[in-house]
C-alpha positions in Angstrom: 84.7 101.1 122.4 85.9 98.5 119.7 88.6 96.5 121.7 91.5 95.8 120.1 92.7 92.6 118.5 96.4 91.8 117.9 97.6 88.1 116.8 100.3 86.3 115.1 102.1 83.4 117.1 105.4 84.5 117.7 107.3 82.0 114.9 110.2 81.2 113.7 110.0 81.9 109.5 109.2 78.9 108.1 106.2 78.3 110.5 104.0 81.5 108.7 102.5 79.2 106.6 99.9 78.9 104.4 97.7 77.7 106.7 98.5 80.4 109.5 97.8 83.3 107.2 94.4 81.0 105.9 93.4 81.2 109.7 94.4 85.1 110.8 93.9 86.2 107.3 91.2 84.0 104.7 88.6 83.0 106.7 86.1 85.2 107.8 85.2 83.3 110.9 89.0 83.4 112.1 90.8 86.2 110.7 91.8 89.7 112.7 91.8 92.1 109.8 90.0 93.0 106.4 90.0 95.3 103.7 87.7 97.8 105.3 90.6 98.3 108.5 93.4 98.5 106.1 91.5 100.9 104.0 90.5 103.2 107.2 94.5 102.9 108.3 95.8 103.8 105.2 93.1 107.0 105.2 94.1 108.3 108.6 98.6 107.7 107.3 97.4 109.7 104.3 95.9 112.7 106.0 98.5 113.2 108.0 101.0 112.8 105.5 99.3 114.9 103.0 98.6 117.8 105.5 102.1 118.4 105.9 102.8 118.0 102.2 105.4 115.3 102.4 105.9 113.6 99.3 105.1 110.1 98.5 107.0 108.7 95.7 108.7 104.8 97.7 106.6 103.0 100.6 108.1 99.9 102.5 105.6 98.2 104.3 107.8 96.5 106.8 105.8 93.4 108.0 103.4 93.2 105.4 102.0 89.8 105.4 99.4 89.3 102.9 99.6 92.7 101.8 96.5 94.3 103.2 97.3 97.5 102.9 99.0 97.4 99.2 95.8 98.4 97.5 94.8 101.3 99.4 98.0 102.7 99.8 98.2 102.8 95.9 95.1 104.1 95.8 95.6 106.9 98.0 99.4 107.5 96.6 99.1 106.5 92.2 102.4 107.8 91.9 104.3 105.7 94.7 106.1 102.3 94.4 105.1 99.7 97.2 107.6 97.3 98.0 106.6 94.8 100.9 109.0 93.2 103.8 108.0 90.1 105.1 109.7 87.5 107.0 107.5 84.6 105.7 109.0 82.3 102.9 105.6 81.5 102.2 104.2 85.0 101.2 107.7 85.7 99.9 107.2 82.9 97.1 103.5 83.3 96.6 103.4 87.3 96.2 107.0 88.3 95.2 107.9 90.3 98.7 111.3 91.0 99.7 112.2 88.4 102.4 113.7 89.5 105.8 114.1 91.2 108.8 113.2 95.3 109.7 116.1 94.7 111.7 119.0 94.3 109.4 116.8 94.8 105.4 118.6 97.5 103.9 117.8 99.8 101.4 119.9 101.8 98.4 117.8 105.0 99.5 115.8 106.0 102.1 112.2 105.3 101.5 109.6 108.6 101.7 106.9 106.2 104.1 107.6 103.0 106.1 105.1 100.9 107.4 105.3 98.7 110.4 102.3 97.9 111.7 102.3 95.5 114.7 105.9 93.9 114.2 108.0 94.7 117.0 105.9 92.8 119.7 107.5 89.5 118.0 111.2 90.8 118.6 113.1 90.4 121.6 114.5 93.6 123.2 117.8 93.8 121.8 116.3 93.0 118.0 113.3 95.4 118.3 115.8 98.2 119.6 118.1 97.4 116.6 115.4 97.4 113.9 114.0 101.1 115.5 117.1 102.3 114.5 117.0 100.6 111.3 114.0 101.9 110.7 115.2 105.3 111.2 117.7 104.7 108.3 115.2 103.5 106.1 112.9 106.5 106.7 113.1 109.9 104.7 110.1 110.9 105.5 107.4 109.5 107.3 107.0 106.2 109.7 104.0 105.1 110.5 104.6 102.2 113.8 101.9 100.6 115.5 102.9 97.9 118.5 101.2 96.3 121.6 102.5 97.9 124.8 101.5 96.3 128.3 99.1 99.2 128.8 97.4 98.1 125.7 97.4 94.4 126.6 95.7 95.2 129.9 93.2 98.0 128.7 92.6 97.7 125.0 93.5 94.4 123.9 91.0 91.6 123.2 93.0 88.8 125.3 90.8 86.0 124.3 91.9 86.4 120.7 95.6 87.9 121.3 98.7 86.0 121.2 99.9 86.0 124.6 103.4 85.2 123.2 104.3 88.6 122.5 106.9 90.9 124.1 105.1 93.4 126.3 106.9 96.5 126.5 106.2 100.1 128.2 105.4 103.1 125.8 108.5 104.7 127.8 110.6 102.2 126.1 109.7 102.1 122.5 109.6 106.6 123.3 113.0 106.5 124.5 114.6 104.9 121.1 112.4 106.3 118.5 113.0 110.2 120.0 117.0 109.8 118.6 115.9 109.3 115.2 111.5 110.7 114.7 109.6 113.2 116.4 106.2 112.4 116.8 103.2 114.1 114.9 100.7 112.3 116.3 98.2 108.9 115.2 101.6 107.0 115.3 103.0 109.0 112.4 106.4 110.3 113.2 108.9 112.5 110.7 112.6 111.8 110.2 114.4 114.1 112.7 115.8 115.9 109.9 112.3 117.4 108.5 110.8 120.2 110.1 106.9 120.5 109.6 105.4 123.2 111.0 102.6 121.5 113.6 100.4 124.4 115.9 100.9 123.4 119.6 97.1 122.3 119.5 98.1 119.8 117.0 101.2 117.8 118.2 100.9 114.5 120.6 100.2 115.9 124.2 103.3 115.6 126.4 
């Protein structure tokens, strides 16, 4: 099985610079994602999404960096808007991204997906906890989280290419806050609590 890489230096906003995103992102010898992954991603958040019918119509991808998954998304979803979150001044200047935090970013509307793909290993405990429930205001419809627990650091992780300066939290604890305000459907795709798609017992996340 294809272990796991998950980087990104845990920085302050100013320090994702060009030269950091050159490295993880631009060259091929360095970098820890392409255009293939993104495009896989982005077909396994669609099939779920689509097979319950939720509409598409505003994604936030919170966390976007260089914008990996802007293409595909679009692709999948012609009639959405993507707007990207980012905390990097960098990326902010260079490709027109909101600038902040999924902690506090706040939205006129709910958005119908969010995206936050390997963010909340950067935040300390009482920041991650805060922007889970941010999230939870942003959402309308569908989240799609991915973040590095302990279990993954010590099973699935690559740990000669991982950032060991991450915060390495249980599954328990990231379950605990994101039950008040998603249920779980499964591939990390969770529903606001406030939708009701009808899921077979076959197809829901095994307790």
């Amino acid at each position: 099985m294809k272990r796991a890489v998950v980087t990104g230096p845990k920085r302050k906003a100013h320090e994702f610079d060009r030269a950091f995103f050159e490295r993880f992102y631009g060259d091929p010898a360095t970098r820890v994602a392409d255009g293939g992954q993104a495009a896989r991603l982005v077909d396994l958040i669609a099939g779920i999404v689509g097979y319950l019918e939720l509409p598409v119509r505003r994604i936030l991808d919170a966390g976007c960096g260089v914008g990996l998954l802007r293409a595909p998304l679009l692709a999948r979803f012609p009639k959405a808007r993507y707007e990207g979150l980012e905390l990097s001044s960098y990326l902010c200047e260079q490709l027109g991204w909101h600038q902040g935090s999924v902690a506090d970013f706040k939205a006129t509307k709910p958005y119908d997906l969010v995206i936050c793909h390997d963010v909340l290993q950067y935040l300390d405990d009482k920041t991650a906890a805060k922007a889970i429930q941010n999230l939870a205001r942003l959402s309308g419809g569908a989240l799609y989280l991915s973040v590095l627990t302990e279990r993954d650091w010590r099973l699935s992780a690559d740990q000669s290419r991982t950032d060991q300066e991450v915060q390495r939290r249980s599954l328990e604890w990231y379950q605990r806050r994101l039950r008040r305000g998603f249920r779980h459907v499964g591939a990390g795709v969770h529903v606001a609590r406030s939708l009701s798609p009808i899921l077979w017992e076959l197809e829901q996340p095994w307790v």
